[in-house]
C-alpha positions as CSV (number, residue, x, y, z in Angstrom):
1,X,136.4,95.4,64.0
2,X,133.4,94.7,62.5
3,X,133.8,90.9,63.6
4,X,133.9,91.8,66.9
5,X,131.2,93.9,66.6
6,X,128.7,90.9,65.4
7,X,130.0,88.8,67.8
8,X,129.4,91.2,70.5
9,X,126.0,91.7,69.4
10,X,125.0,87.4,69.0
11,X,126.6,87.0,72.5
12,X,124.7,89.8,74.2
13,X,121.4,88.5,72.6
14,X,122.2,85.2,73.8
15,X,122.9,86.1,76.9
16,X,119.2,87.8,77.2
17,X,117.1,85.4,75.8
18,X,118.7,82.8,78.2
19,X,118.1,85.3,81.2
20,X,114.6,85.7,80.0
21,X,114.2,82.0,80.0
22,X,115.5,81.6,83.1
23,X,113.3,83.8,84.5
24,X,110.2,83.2,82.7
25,X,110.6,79.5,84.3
26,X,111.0,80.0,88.3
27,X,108.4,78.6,89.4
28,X,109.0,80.9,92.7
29,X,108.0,83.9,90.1
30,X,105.2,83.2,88.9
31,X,102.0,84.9,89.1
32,X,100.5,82.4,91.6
33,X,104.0,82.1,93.8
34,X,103.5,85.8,93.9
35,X,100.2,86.2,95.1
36,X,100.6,84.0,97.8
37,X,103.1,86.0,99.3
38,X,100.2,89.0,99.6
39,X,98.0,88.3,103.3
40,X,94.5,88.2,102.6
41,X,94.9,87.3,98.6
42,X,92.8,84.4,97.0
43,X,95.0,82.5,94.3
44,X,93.1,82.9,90.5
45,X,92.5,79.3,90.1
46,X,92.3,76.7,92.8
47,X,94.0,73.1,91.6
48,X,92.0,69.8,92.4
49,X,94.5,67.3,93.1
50,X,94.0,63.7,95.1
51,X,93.6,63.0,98.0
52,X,97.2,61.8,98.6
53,X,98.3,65.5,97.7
54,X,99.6,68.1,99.9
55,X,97.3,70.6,100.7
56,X,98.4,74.6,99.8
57,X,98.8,75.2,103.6
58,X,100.6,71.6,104.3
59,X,102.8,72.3,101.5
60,X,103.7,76.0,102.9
61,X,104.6,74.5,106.8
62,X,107.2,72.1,104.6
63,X,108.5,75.5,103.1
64,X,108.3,77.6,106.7
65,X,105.9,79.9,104.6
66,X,102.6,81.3,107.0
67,X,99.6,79.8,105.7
68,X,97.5,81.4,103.2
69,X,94.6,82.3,104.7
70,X,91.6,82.8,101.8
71,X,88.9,85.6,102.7
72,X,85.4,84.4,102.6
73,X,83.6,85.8,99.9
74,X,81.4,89.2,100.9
75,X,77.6,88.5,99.9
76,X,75.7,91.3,98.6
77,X,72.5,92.8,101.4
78,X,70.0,91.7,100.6
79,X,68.5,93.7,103.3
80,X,65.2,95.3,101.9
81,X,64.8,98.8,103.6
82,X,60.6,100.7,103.0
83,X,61.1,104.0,103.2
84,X,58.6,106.1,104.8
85,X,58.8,109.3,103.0
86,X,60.0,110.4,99.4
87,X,63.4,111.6,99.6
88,X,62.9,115.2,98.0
89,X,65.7,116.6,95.6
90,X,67.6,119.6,97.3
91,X,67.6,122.9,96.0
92,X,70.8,125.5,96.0
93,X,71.3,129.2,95.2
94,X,74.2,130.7,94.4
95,X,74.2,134.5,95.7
96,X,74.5,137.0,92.4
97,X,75.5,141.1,93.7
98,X,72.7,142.8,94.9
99,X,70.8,140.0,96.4
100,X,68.7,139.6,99.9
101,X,67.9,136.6,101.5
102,X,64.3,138.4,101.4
103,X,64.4,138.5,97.8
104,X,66.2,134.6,97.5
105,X,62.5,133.9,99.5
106,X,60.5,135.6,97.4
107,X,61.9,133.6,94.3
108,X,61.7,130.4,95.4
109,X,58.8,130.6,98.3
110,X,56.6,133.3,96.8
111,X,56.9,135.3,100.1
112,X,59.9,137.7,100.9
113,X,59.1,136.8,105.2
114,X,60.3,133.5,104.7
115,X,64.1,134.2,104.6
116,X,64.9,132.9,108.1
117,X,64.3,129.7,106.2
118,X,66.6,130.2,104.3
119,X,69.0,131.4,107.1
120,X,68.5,128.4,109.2
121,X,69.8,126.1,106.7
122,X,72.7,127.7,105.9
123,X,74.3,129.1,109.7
124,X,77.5,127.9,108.2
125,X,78.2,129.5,105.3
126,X,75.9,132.8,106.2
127,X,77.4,134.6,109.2
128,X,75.2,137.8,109.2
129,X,72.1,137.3,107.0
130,X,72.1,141.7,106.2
131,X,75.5,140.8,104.0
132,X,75.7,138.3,101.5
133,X,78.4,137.5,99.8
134,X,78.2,137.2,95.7
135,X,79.1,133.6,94.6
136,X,78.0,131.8,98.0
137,X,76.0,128.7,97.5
138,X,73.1,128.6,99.6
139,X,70.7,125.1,100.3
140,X,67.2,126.3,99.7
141,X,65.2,123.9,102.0
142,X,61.6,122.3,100.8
């Protein structure tokens, strides 16, 4: 039994490393055979061959593969934009119980009649300014 057993064992581990072989040595499963299969996919590394040699795409028409087709490369902009006015960092508020929009103005404006400010920028989330709801973040404008 314990013959059988080893040469179970050397068979089946011969049997795999000739499988892995195999495989390891299609050339149609390679990394690069692969990738040519994928539309729109450059191959890693470009061969230089002669002159004489079939081209990528001639050598796909002898195969009745489509023609790889190699993206250009995108170019950074280099578009230079001036801007006109300093882009100023926004402010937000998140409503605590008890608070008014007339006393959200007088902290960050200095004057408790400014709150319509305050309302304007946030018609969204604020459907009646008289009732605030704790926990709401508000967008306090410049």
């Amino acid at each position: 039994m314990q013959k059988d057993l080893k040469i179970g064992l050397v068979l089946g581990l011969v049997l795999a490393a000739s499988a892995l072989l195999w495989l390891a040595t299609r050339p149609s499963l390679s990394p690069r055979a692969r990738m040519s299969r994928i539309p729109n996919a450059v191959p890693a590394q470009e061969s230089v061959g002669s002159p004489n040699d079939l081209s990528v795409n001639e050598a796909n028409k002898a195969d009745n593969q489509p023609p790889i087709i190699s993206p250009q490369p995108e170019l950074p902009d280099s578009t230079q934009y001036e801007q006109t006015e300093k882009i100023k960092p926004q402010k937000f508020h998140i409503v605590r119980e008890g608070e008014t929009l007339s006393r959200i103005s007088n902290l960050y404006y200095g004057s408790a009649g400014k709150w319509q400010k305050i309302f304007d920028s946030n018609r969204k989330t604020i459907k009646d300014p008289n009732k605030l709801i704790p926990g709401t973040k508000l967008i306090i404008p410049n």
